[in-house]
Steps between C-alpha positions, in 0.01 A plus 500: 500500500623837404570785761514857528871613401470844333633652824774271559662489132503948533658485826768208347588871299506753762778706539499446863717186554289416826168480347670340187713230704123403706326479122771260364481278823102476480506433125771201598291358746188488280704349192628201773202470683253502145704472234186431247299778690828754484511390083118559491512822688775615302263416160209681617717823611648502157158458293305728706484876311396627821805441667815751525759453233743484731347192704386309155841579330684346824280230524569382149877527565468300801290231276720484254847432744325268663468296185833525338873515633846557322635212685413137434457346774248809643313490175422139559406571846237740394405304212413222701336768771263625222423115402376385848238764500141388484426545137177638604703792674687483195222579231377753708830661501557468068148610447532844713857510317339490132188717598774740642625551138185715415604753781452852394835533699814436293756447735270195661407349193860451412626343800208262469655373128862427713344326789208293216837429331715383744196279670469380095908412550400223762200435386448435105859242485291264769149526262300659835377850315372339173254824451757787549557541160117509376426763800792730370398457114062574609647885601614505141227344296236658703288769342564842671773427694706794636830598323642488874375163540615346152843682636536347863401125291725550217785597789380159699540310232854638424580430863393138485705413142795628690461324802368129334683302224367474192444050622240649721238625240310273209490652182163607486556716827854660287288554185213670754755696689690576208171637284397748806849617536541578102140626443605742840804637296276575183524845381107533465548465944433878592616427836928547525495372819341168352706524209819504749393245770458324177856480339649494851314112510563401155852536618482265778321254289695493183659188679196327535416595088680225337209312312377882378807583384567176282156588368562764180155657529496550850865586535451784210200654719729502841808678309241707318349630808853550691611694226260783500545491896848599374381795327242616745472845607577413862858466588420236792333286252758534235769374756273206621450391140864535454569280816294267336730447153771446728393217617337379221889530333632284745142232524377500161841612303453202191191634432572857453608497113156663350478811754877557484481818284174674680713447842830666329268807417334499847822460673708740292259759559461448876856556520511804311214657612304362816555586841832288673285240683342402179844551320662273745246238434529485130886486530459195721366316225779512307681385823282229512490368161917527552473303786276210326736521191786487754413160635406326185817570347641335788289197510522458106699195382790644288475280228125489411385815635232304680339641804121385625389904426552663174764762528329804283828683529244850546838710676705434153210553315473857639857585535465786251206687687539366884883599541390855374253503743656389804814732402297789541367383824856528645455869478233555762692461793390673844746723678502298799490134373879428617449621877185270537477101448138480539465748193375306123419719243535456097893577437555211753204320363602543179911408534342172667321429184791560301714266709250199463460638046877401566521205638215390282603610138901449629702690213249671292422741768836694466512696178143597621673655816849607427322798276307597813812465708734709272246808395431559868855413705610814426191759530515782729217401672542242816135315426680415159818395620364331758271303247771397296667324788238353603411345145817407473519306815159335436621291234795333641338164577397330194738603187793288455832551651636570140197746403534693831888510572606742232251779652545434842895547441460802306206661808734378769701818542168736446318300773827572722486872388123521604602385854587851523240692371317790658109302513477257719238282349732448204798432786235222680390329123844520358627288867188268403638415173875454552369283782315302186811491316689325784205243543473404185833567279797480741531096558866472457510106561270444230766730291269804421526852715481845371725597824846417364862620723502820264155629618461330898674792645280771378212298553583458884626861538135589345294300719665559837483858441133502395437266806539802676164626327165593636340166635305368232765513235770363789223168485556456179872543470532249754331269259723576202778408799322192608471391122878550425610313800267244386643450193886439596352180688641196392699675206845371545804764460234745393347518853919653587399830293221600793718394795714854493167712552345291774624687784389793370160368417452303830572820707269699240193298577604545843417863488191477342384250755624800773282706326251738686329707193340184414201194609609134575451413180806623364712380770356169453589459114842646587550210780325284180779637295794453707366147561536414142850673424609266803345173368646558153851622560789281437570372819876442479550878393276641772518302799674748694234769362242286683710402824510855521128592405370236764639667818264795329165365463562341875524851630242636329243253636628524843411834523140400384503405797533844709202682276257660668175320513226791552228352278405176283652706207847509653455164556408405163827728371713310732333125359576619110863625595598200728360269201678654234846479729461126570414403113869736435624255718334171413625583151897583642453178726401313180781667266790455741415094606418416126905422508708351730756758498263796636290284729733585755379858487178409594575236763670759703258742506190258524451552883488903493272396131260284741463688768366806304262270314354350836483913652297600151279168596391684845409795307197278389409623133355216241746696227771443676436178611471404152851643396705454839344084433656490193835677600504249753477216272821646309686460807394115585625410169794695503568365893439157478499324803599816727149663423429261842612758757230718367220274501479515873320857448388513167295184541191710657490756197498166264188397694345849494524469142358164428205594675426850325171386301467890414836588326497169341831637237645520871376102601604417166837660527571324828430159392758571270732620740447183650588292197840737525601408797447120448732485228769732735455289813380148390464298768583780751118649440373165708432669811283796352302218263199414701453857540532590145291158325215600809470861325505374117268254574257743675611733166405222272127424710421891507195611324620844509847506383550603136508203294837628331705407830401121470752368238768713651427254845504202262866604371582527899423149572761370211751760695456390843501139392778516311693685808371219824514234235288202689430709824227651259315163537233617794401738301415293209162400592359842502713657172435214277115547521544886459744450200225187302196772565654755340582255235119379473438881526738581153279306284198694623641802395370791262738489250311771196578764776877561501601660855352117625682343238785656597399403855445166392907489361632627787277228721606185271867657496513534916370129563726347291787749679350306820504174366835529410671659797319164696605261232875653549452545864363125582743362270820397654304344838143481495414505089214216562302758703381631143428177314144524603462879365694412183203384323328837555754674403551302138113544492538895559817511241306296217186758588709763439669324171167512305523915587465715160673747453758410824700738697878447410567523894216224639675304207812524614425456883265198407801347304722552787276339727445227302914458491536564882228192549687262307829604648302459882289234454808235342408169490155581607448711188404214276166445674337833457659536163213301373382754155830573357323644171408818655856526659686431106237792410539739741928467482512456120296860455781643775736315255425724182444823749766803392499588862836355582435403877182352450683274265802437750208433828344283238818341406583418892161403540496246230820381645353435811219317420723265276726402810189451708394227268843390464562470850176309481621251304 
């Protein structure tokens, strides 16, 4: 039964915290004491045109949290909430919802479309609100119905297509749906509210659209109708419609061919002449037919040109006219675009375009360009200039080395000269695109760089002098830095020619980490960029550099230490700095113990090194947690077996982290840590091991924990086992059960969606890690413990065998598996070895692989399984 609640839900928004604090607490009691009655008194608030705006507006907010969450594992709790409510209560409740959508007041009728459509999210997938869709479509068909009503329905029903899949509907209720929507779009509408509410839901249901888009007839009509949307007099509408041929590029992209030339014209002249929101629009559907183009050159078989969707090659099609176009976009750029991240407007829009024409069209897009480039490079005025750059940077991903190279060399020394010039927008682009260059044409080991010994110095000299710049163009010349580092990795004698600049650079970033004129965020991509010239210098050259840089960083974060905490701002400074300082010295850790001859370094500094990690740990700060874990990892490998002294009191913050559900990246990262620590202390980790299986186990049980930490736990097991060797045996009987559900759980897996199939890789990949660290770990004592779970296993490998397409990686740690089985098993092999034929398969495809250690794992497999039998006899 409903109550009175006007009164509460206006005091809930006083500006008296008292009388606000006493309306939140009543309102909390109702909703524990009645949850249907709180849900039905919230309904009848919200549909009631008598009521304040204030109370009904509140009302619906509270209706709608209380049916949706961001996080999982609170959206199924009020899921199932909503579910155990008598559906009597429950009717009552949708009815006063829908009636609510004739309310004369605006603001209520459209918080009743969120809260129908998010009760429609739980709802329609289990079949229990069959007539939803024939109440929303009677407001439409019915004779006389208010524009504001046809508006809140056609606004519902946009809600609902976003918030269902397109599984949950029959056709019949798509074609229905999709008729009200299109016939609400129609020009002869007079209502532009209507007209609006109507494009908004054709957007959210173009996924739902397939069957009416394979149909020619019907298809025509919808493009017909979005089209003159497009050229409405409304500039709302006009974006909307636009919105919607985005993502009918990207949905319905093989079928675009007859309307190709109507969309040029509607595009071309939205980006000439319509307002920038609309402009924007019609530039990202260029973007988005790059993108599609993009991908099925990618997935195209070389040879045959085959691909399962026609590539209509629209982008070289339109070369001529769309490079023109978005050229002249590159000219409208706003004053304060540089100082701003947050800003998008057409010159960026447009330059984005141009980068995807590139990489679509590859070399053709240059002499299209260059012209651009070269009339403009040298014009008085900075938005030309400026343009040029930017153009020219645009286009470096795509073309071929050999089209690119002879420009790029002959621009190098003008980009270097625009370093300097008076406009700073041209000084923050220009820093952009050298820091292009360096990504993409200065790999030395591959034998290509336009930075050769003749040019290096200048271009050093340049960039630690513009470094020195106002912020936003200091950001980007630490890019261009980071990128040249980058590029001396792994290069041989090539990497010598940065080694005599590194001092200067290291101490360079330095300064413009000490800077005060600017935010964190350029202190953070300076500690990014120091990071980087670390990792890729040539460790024999710059050792000493290092030795000498370490002593640095360790003083700078123990002063993090003596901030002044005044405020959770300070305290948040203090988390970024301190986590920036410990990934400096996770990276210097890493660099000096990567060779025996600098380990040294590290080993006699690693006490002073720990202690400042554990003092940053009682500063309590997720961030910091996360890097501080990870620098702490470094140091177990690069200790070995003397990380033990520190376990003592860094055991409690390796709990504290396996058991934060809420930071999972910081659960995650500690399970890792774990696996670290194994491999640095093998056995040595026994006394902290019932400890540390209790907390992954509880990790692995937890309904709440993100699902992304689980296969990082099923690594950990292989890395713990592998370090106590057959003192992991009590603990078999609860992994093994974990490790053969998750197995069971692969094959269940939604594999059309690709974050779970990547999911799904990672999971397949992390219990076969498990497997084999038990395999390896049982092997030399106790190997029989895992004949019974062998025939699981097989039965898990062969499962994931008959995978198509296969992840190279579950491959290869299924292979290895299968090799580390044989080799543990022995004698015993020949028993569960029963269906060789899948085995001969499975290694003969790893056989013809070009990855060369898949072939070598499936080489030592093979071999292994050959002396099982033999030893078999």
């Amino acid at each position: 039964m409903a109550l009175e609640i006007t009164q509460f839900l206006l005091a809930a928004q006083s500006a008296d915290a008292k009388i606000r604090t006493e309306a939140e607490s009543n309102l909390s009691q109702f909703r524990e004491q009645n949850l249907p009655g709180f849900f039905l008194s919230l309904a009848v608030e919200l549909s009631n045109d008598g009521k304040p705006t204030e109370s009904r507006r509140l009302a619906g907010i509270v209706l709608k949290n209380s049916l949706d969450a961001k996080e999982t594992v609170r959206k199924q709790q009020l899921v199932q909430q909503w579910l155990a409510i008598d559906s009597s209560c429950k009717s009552q409740i949708k009815s006063l919802l829908l009636s609510c959508l004739g309310s004369s007041v605006r603001e209520a009728s459209h918080t009743a479309s969120q809260v129908i459509a998010k009760i429609a999210s739980i709802e329609v997938p289990q079949k229990q609100w069959p007539e939803l869709i024939g109440s929303l479509l009677v407001n439409m068909t019915q004779q006389g119905s208010p524009a504001s009503v046809k508006q809140a329905t056609l606004e519902t029903l946009g809600y609902v297509c976003e918030e269902i899949s397109h599984h949950d509907l029959v056709q019949d209720e798509v074609n229905s749906v999709l008729t009200a929507v299109v016939q609400g779009m129609n020009v002869e509408e007079e209502s532009v509210e209507v007209r609006l509410a109507a494009t908004r839901a054709l957007y959210n249901a173009l996924d739902f659209a397939q069957t009416n888009f394979d149909n020619e007839m019907e298809r025509n009509y919808i493009m017909k109708v979005i089209c003159e949307a497009a050229t409405a007099k409304e500039g709302q509408l006009r974006q909307a419609a636009f919105e919607c041929l985005v993502s009918i590029a990207s949905t319905y992209y093989e079928l675009l061919e007859p309307y190709m030339q109507t969309l040029f014209q509607l595009t071309a002249k939205a980006v000439k002449e319509d307002e920038e929101a609309v402009s924007l629009q019609a530039i990202e559907f260029w973007s988005s037919i790059c993108d599609e183009e993009i991908e099925l050159q990618d997935y195209e078989v070389p040879d045959s040109g085959d691909s399962s969707v026609q590539h209509s090659r629209f982008i070289e099609k339109a070369l001529g006219v769309l490079v023109p176009m978005l050229l002249e976009t590159l000219l409208k750029q706003d004053e304060e675009q540089d100082q701003d991240d947050d800003i998008w407007n057409l010159a960026m829009a447009g330059g984005t375009c141009l980068g995807l024409v590139a990489r679509t069209v590859g070399d053709a897009v240059v002499p299209l360009v260059m012209p651009f480039v070269e009339a403009n490079i040298m014009k008085p005025d900075w938005r030309s200039r400026e343009a040029a750059i930017y153009a020219f940077g645009s286009i470096l991903e795509g073309p071929s080395i050999e089209k690119l190279s002879p420009m790029v060399h002959a621009g190098l020394k003008h980009l270097l000269d625009a370093m300097k010039d008076n406009n700073e927008h041209i000084r923050d682009t220009t820093a952009w695109t050298l820091s292009r260059i360096f990504e993409l044409l200065h790999t030395p080991a591959s034998g290509f760089s336009v930075i050769t010994p003749a040019n290096l110095q200048q271009i050093v000299e340049v960039l630690l002098e513009s470094i020195k710049d106002v912020p936003h163009v200091a950001e980007k010349v630490c890019g261009a830095i980071y990128f040249l580092s980058q590029g001396y990795e792994d290069a041989g004698t090539s990497s010598s020619l940065l080694t005599p600049f590194i001092t200067q650079i290291i101490s360079s970033l330095i300064a413009t980490a000490d800077r005060t004129d600017s935010g964190s965020k350029l202190r953070t991509t300076a500690y990014e960029t120091l990071n980087e010239v670390v990792r890729c210098s040539n460790l024999s050259e710059t050792s000493q550099i290092i030795n000498h840089l370490c002593p640095v960083i360790m003083d700078k974060l123990a002063q993090t230490f003596e901030l002044q905490i005044l405020s959770s701002d300070d305290r948040e400074k203090q988390g970024d700095l301190q986590a920036s300082l410990c990934g400096v010295l996770q990276v210097i850790i890493q660099k000096l113990s990567s060779a025996d001859e600098t380990k040294a370094i590290i080993l006699q500094v690693a006490d002073q090194i720990m202690t400042l990690f554990l003092k940053v740990f009682a500063c309590r700060s997720s961030t910091v947690h996360e890097e501080a874990m990870l620098a702490i990892g470094a140091l177990a490998y690069a200790t070995g077996s003397d990380f033990l002294k520190y376990m003592p009191e860094f055991y409690k913050y390796i709990e504290m982290g396996l058991q934060n559900f809420e930071e999972y990246q910081v659960c995650s990262i500690s399970v890792g840590v774990v696996g670290d620590i194994c491999r640095a202390l093998d056995d040595k980790i026994l006394p902290y091991c019932d400890g540390i299986m209790t907390l992954l186990l509880k990790d692995l049980s937890s309904g709440e924990l993100n699902r992304s930490v689980k296969p990082p736990i099923f690594s950990c097991f292989g890395d713990i086992a592998l370090a106590i060797g057959e003192h992991f045996e009590k603990y078999l009987q609860y992994a093994l059960p974990m490790m053969q559900s998750a197995a069971q759980m692969c094959a269940q897996l939604d594999n059309s969606d690709d974050e779970m199939l990547e999911y799904g890789n990672q999971l397949r990949r992390s219990i076969f890690e498990a497997y084999s660290g038990l395999l390896q770990g049982f092997k030399s004592t106790k190997a029989n413990l895992m004949l019974p779970h062998a025939p699981h296993l097989l039965q898990f490998i062969e499962l994931v065998a008959k995978d198509s397409p296969r992840d190279e990686s579950v491959t290869k740690a299924a292979v290895a598996v299968l090799g580390d089985l044989a080799d543990a098993l022995g004698s015993s092999a020949k028993t569960i070895f029963k269906d060789p034929a899948f085995l001969e398969q499975l290694l003969g495809e790893c056989l013809q692989s070009d990855d060369e250690q898949l072939k070598e794992t499936a080489t030592w497999t093979q071999g292994m399984i050959g002396r099982a039998f033999s030893v078999c006899g």
